[in-house]
C-alpha positions as CSV (number, residue, x, y, z in Angstrom):
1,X,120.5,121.3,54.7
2,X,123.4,123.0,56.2
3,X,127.0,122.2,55.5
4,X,130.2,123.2,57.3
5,X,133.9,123.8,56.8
6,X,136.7,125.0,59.3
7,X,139.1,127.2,57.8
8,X,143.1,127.2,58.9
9,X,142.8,130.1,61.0
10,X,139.4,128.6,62.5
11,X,136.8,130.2,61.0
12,X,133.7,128.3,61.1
13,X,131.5,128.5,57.3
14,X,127.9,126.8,57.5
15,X,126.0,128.0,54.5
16,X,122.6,126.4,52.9
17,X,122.1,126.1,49.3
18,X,118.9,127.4,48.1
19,X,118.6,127.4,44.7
20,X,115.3,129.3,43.6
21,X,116.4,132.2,45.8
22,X,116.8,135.4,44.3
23,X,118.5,136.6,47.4
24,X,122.0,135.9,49.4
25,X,122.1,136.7,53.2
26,X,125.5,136.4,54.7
27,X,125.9,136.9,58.4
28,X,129.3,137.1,60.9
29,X,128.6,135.8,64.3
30,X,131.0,136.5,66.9
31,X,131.0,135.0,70.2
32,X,131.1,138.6,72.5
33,X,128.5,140.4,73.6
34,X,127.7,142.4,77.2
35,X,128.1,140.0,79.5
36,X,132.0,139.4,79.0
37,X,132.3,143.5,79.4
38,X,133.6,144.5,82.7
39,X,131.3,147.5,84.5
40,X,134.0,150.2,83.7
41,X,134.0,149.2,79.7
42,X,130.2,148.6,79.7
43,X,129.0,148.9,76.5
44,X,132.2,148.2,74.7
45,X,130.5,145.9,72.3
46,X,128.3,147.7,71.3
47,X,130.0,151.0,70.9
48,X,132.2,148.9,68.3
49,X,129.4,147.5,66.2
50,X,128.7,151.0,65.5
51,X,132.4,151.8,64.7
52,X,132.5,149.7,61.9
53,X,130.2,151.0,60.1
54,X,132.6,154.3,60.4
55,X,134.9,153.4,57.8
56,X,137.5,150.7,56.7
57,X,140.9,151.0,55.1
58,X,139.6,150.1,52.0
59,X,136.2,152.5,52.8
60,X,137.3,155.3,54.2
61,X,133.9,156.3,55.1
62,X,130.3,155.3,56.1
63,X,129.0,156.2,53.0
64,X,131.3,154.4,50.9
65,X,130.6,151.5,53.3
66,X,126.8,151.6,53.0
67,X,126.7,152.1,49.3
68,X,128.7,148.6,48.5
69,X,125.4,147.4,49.7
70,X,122.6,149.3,49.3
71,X,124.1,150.6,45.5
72,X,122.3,147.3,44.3
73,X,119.6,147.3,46.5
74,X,120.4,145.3,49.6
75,X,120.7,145.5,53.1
76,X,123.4,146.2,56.1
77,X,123.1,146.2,59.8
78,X,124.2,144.8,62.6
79,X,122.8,144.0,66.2
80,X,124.4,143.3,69.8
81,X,123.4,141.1,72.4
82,X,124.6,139.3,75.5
83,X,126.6,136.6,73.8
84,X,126.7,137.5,70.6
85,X,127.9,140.4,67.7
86,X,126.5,139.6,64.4
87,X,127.0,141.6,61.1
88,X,125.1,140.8,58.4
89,X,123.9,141.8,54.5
90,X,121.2,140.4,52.3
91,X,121.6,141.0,48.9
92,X,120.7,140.4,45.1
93,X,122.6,136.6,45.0
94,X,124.9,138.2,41.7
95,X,126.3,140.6,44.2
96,X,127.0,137.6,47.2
97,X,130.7,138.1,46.7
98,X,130.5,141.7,47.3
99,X,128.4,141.3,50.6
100,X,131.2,138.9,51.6
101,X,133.9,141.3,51.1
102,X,132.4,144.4,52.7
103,X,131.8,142.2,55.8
104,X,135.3,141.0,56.0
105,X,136.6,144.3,55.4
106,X,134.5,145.9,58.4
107,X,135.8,143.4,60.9
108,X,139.5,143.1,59.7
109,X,140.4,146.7,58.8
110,X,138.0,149.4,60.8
111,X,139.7,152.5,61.1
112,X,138.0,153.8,64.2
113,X,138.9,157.3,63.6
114,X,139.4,159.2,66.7
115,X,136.9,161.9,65.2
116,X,134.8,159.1,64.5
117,X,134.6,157.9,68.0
118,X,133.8,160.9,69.6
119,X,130.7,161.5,67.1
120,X,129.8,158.1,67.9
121,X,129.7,158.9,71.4
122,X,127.0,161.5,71.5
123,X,124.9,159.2,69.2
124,X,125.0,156.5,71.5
125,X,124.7,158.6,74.4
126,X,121.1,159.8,72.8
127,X,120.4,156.1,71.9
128,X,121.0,155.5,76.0
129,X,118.6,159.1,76.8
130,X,116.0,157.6,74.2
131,X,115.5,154.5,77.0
132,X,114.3,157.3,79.5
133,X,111.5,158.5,77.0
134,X,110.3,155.0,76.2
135,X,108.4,153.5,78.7
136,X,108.3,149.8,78.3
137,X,111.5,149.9,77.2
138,X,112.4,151.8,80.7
139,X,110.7,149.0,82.3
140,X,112.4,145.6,80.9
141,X,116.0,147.5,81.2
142,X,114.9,147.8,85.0
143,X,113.3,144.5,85.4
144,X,116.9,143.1,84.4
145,X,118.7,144.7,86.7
146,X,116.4,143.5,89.6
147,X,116.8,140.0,88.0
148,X,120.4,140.0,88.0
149,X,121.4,142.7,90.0
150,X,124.9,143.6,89.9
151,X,125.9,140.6,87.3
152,X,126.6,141.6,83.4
153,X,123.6,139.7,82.6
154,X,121.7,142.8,84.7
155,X,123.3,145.3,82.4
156,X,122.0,148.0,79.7
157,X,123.8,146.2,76.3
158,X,124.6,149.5,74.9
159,X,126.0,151.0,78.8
160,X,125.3,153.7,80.9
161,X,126.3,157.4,80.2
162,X,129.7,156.8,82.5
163,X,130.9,153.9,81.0
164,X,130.3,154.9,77.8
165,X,131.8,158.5,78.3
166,X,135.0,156.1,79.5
167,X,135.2,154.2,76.3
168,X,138.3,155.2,74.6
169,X,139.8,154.2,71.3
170,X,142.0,151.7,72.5
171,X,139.4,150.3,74.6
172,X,137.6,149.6,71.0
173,X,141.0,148.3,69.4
174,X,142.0,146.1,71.9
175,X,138.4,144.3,71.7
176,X,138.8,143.9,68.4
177,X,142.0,141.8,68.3
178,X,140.9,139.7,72.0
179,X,137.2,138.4,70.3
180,X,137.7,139.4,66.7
181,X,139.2,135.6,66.0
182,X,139.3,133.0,64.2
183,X,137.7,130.5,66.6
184,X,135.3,132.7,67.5
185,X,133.4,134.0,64.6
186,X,131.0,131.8,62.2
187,X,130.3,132.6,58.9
188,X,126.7,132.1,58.1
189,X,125.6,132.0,54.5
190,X,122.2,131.4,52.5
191,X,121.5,131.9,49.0
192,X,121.6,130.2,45.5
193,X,125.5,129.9,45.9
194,X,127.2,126.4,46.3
195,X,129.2,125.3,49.5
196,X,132.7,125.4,47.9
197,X,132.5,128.8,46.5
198,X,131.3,130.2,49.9
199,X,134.2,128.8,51.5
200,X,136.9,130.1,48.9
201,X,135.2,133.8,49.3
202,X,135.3,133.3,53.3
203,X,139.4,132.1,52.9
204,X,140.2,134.8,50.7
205,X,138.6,137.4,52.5
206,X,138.6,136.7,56.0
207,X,142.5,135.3,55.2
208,X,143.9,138.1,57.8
209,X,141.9,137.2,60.5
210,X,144.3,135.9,63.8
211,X,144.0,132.2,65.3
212,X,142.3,132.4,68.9
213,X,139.4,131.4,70.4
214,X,138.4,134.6,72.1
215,X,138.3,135.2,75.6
216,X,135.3,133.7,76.6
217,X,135.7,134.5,80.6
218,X,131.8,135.5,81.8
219,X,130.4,135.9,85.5
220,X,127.8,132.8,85.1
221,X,124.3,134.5,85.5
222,X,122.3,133.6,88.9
223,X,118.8,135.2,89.0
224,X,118.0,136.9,92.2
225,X,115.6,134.0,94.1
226,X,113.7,136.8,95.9
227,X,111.3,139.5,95.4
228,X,112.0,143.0,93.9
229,X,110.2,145.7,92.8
230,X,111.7,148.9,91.0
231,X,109.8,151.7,90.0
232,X,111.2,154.9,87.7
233,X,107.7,157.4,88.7
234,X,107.1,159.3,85.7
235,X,103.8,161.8,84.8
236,X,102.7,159.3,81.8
237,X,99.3,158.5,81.5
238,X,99.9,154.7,81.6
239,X,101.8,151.9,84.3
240,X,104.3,150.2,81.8
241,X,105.4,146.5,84.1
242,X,107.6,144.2,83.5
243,X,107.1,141.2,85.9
244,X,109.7,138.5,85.8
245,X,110.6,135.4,87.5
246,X,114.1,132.5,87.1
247,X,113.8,131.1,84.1
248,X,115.6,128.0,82.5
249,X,118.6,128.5,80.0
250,X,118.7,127.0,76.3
251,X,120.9,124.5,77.0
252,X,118.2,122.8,79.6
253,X,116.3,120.1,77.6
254,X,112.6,121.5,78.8
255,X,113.5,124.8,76.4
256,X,110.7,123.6,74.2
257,X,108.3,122.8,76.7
258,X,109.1,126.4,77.6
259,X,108.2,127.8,74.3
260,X,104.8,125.8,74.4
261,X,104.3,127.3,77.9
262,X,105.3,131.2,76.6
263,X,103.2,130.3,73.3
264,X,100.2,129.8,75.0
265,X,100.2,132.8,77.7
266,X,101.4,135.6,75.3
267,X,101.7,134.1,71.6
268,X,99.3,136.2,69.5
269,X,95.8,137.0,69.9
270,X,94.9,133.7,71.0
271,X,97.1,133.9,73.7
272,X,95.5,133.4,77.0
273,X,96.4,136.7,78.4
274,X,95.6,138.5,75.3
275,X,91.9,136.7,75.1
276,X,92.1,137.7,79.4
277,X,93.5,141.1,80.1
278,X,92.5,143.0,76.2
279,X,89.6,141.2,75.6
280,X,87.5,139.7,78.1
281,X,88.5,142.7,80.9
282,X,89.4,145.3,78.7
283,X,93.1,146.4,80.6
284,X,95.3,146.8,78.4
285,X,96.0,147.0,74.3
286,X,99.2,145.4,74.8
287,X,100.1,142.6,76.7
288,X,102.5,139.6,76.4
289,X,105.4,137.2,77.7
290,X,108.6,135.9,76.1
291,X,111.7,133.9,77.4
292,X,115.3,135.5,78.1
293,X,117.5,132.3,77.5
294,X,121.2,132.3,77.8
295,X,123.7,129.3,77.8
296,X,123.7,129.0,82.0
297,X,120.5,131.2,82.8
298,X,117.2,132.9,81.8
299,X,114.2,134.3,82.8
300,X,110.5,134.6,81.9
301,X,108.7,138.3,81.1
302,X,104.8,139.5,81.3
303,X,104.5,142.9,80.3
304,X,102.0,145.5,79.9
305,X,100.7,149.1,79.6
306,X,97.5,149.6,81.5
307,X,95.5,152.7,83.4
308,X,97.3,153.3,86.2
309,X,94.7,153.0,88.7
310,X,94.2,149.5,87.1
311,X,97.6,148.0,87.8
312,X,96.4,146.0,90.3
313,X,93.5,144.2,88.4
314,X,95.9,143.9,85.6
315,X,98.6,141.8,87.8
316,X,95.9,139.8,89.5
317,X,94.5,138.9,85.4
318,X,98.1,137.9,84.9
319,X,98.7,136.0,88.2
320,X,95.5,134.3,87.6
321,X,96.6,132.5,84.1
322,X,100.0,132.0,85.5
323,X,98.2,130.1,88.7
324,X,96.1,128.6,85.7
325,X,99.2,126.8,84.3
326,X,100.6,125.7,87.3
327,X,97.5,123.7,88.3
328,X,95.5,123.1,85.3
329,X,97.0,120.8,82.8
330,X,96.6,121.9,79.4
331,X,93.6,120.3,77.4
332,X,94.2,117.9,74.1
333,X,92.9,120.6,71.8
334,X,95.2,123.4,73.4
335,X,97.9,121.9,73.4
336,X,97.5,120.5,69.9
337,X,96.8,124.0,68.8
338,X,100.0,125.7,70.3
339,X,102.0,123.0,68.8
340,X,100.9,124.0,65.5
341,X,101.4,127.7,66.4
342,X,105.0,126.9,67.0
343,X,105.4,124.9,64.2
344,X,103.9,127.0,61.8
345,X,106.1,129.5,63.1
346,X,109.3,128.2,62.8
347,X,109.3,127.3,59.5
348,X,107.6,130.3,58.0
349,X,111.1,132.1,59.6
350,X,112.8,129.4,57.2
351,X,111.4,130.7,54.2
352,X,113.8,133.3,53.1
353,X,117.6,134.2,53.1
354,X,117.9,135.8,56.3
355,X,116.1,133.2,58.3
356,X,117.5,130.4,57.3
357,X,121.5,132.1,57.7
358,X,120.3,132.9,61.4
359,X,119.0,129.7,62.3
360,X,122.3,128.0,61.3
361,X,124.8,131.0,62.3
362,X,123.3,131.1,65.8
363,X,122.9,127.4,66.6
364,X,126.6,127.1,65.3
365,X,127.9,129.6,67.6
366,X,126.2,129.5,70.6
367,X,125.8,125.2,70.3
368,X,128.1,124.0,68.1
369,X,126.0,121.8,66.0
370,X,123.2,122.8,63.7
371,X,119.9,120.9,64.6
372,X,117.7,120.3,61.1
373,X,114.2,121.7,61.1
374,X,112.9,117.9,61.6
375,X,114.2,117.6,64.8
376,X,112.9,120.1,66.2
377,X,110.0,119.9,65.1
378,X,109.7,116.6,66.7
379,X,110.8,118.0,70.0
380,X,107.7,120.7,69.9
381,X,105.5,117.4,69.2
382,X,107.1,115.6,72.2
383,X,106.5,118.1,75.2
384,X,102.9,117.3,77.1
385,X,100.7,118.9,78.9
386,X,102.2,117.7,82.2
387,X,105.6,118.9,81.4
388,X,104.0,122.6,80.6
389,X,102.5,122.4,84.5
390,X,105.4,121.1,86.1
391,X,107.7,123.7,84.5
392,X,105.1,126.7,85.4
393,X,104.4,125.1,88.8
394,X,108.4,126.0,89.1
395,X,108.9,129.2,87.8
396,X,105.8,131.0,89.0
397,X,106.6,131.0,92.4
398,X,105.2,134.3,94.0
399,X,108.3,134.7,96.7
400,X,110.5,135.2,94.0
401,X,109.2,137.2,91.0
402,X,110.2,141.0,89.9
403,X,108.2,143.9,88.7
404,X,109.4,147.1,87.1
405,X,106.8,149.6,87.0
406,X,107.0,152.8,84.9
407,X,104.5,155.3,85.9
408,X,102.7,158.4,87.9
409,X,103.7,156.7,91.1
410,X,105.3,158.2,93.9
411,X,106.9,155.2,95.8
412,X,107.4,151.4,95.6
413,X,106.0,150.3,98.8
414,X,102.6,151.4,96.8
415,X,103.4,148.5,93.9
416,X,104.8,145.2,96.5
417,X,101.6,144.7,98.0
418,X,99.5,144.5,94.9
419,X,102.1,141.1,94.1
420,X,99.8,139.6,96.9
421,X,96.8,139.8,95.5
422,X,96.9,136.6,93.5
């Protein structure tokens, strides 16, 4: 499906050719994200992302940057993580050369005006005050920090007020030229466009972009193997948790027996603690899990927003289906079901532009090879029941989960011994 080139200055181009599409999505992946940010310059990534969207040398301002898009209707954003940068545009496929260009221009030629910065500033120092109004959002930014305490992987992507206050405009040029390189940025391309003229769009524009592979130094991310509890006390009319535990990363070969796992505890409202804590007891209106991979590390989320008074019901509900899938293997029809789930899933994102340039931008950058939709589909279809036990039986271990509890409590030796009531 997917084809690659290498250009001379080491540029990665995978693109997909999708003929009946009306739509192009282009993407730029770089290989920088939080965790290779020292704690003085925390947040430097993501300050940046926000810079180029500031104005270019050949768009002198964020208007004239947003219109190349959205003048013909399509789309521009961007997003930071913990390994990764990506830019991206999806388009009406006449205008795919355009999208190309605008995205080569942002990364090569930002001007990062010094006025420009400082504007930025405030707006990502509301962004960080927002976290404080938001609950759940409160919540997982604490539950990482217990996870990984001190380590980058424990760290707010956009930064704290400080560090971002510290941020100056060489700090944001000199990131540029050490991860803005050649071998570390993928080009990601779907649309009705053929390989070859993707490739001649990516050398031409992308032509002044320097040789280098970045500098991929990291602190390798260790979960805590002990239990913490945090809790922000706030006079909000519901306890917003995040409970955690060591997960597995996405290079470890029982990822997808960890996706059936997550798919059947918190995938939709068949989920077994959607069916358990909404339904059957009435707790909560939200509740889920999902998986925080990364290439050396990860960890595995329940969260929730319940009645205070009804925390400790809520955690025993939860501790009660993750006990479930330690012990209880999962039956033929569940697991057949979940498969199907994930399945269904996966290639419903394949269906348009953007979901197809993701799945091969990502798995080129963060994997180096691109695995075809087959193949992991077969994987799904291979995991068993006794490989989703033996991977919970792990992972849930009670000595060494987390829990960040957002709420109208006044201290946390009121939320540890509720983790013992499983």
């Amino acid at each position: 499906m997917y084809e690659r080139t290498v250009l001379p200055n080491g540029v990665r181009v995978v693109s997909a050719h999708t003929p009946h599409s009306y739509s192009t999505a282009l993407s730029l992946y770089f290989g920088v994200g939080s965790r290779h940010e020292s704690v003085e310059q925390s947040g430097v990534s993501h300050f940046l992302e926000h810079m180029l969207f500031k104005g270019t040398r050949n768009r002198p301002s964020a208007r004239a940057v947003s219109e190349t898009v959205e003048g013909v209707g399509g789309v521009l954003n961007a997003g930071t993580g913990r390994e990764y940068t990506t830019y991206w545009t999806k388009l009406p496929a006449e205008y795919s050369e355009r999208g190309m260009e605008l995205l080569a221009d942002m990364v090569q030629y930002p001007l990062i005006d010094p006025e420009e910065v400082e504007r930025e500033r405030r707006v990502i120092l509301e962004e960080i005050k927002g976290r404080e109004d938001s609950p759940g959002r409160l919540a997982v930014g604490m539950l990482d920090g217990l996870l990984w305490s001190d380590q980058p992987l424990g760290r707010e992507v956009a930064g704290t007020e400080d560090s971002v206050n510290g941020i100056t405009r060489e700090h944001l040029a000199t990131h540029v030229a050490r991860y803005y390189t050649g071998g570390n940025l993928v080009v990601a391309c779907a649309g009705p466009i053929e390989h070859e003229r993707v490739v001649d769009w990516a050398g031409q524009a992308l032509r002044d972009v320097t040789v280098g592979d970045g500098d991929h130094t990291v602190t390798p991310g260790h979960t805590r193997n002990e239990r913490r509890v945090g809790l922000a006390g706030k006079p909000v009319k519901q306890a917003n948790f995040s409970l955690g535990f060591p997960a597995i990363s996405y290079e470890d070969p029982r990822r997808y027996a960890l996706n059936v796992l997550d798919s059947v505890l918190g995938g939709g409202m068949s989920s077994r603690l959607f069916l358990e804590v909404r339904e059957r007891r009435g707790l909560a209106y939200s509740v889920g899990s999902y998986a925080q991979q990364y290439r050396d590390d990860g960890a595995f989320i329940v969260h929730a927003a319940v009645a205070p008074e009804q925390l400790g019901h809520s955690l025993g509900a939860v501790f009660d289906q993750l006990d479930r899938l330690a012990t209880e293997p999962l039956s033929e029809t569940d697991l057949a079901r979940v498969k199907r789930y994930i399945k269904g899933r996966t290639v419903m994102g394949l269906e348009g532009s953007r979901g197809i340039a993701t799945w091969g931008g990502r798995q080129e950058l963060l994997r180096d090879r691109i695995r075809d939709i087959d193949e992991v589909l077969a994987e799904v279809d291979a995991v068993t029941a006794e490989d989703v036990m033996a991977l919970a039986g792990e992972m849930f271990v009670p000595g060494v989960c987390c829990i960040a509890v957002v709420g109208p409590f006044d201290d946390a030796g009121e939320i540890e011994p509720l983790l013992d009531g499983r």
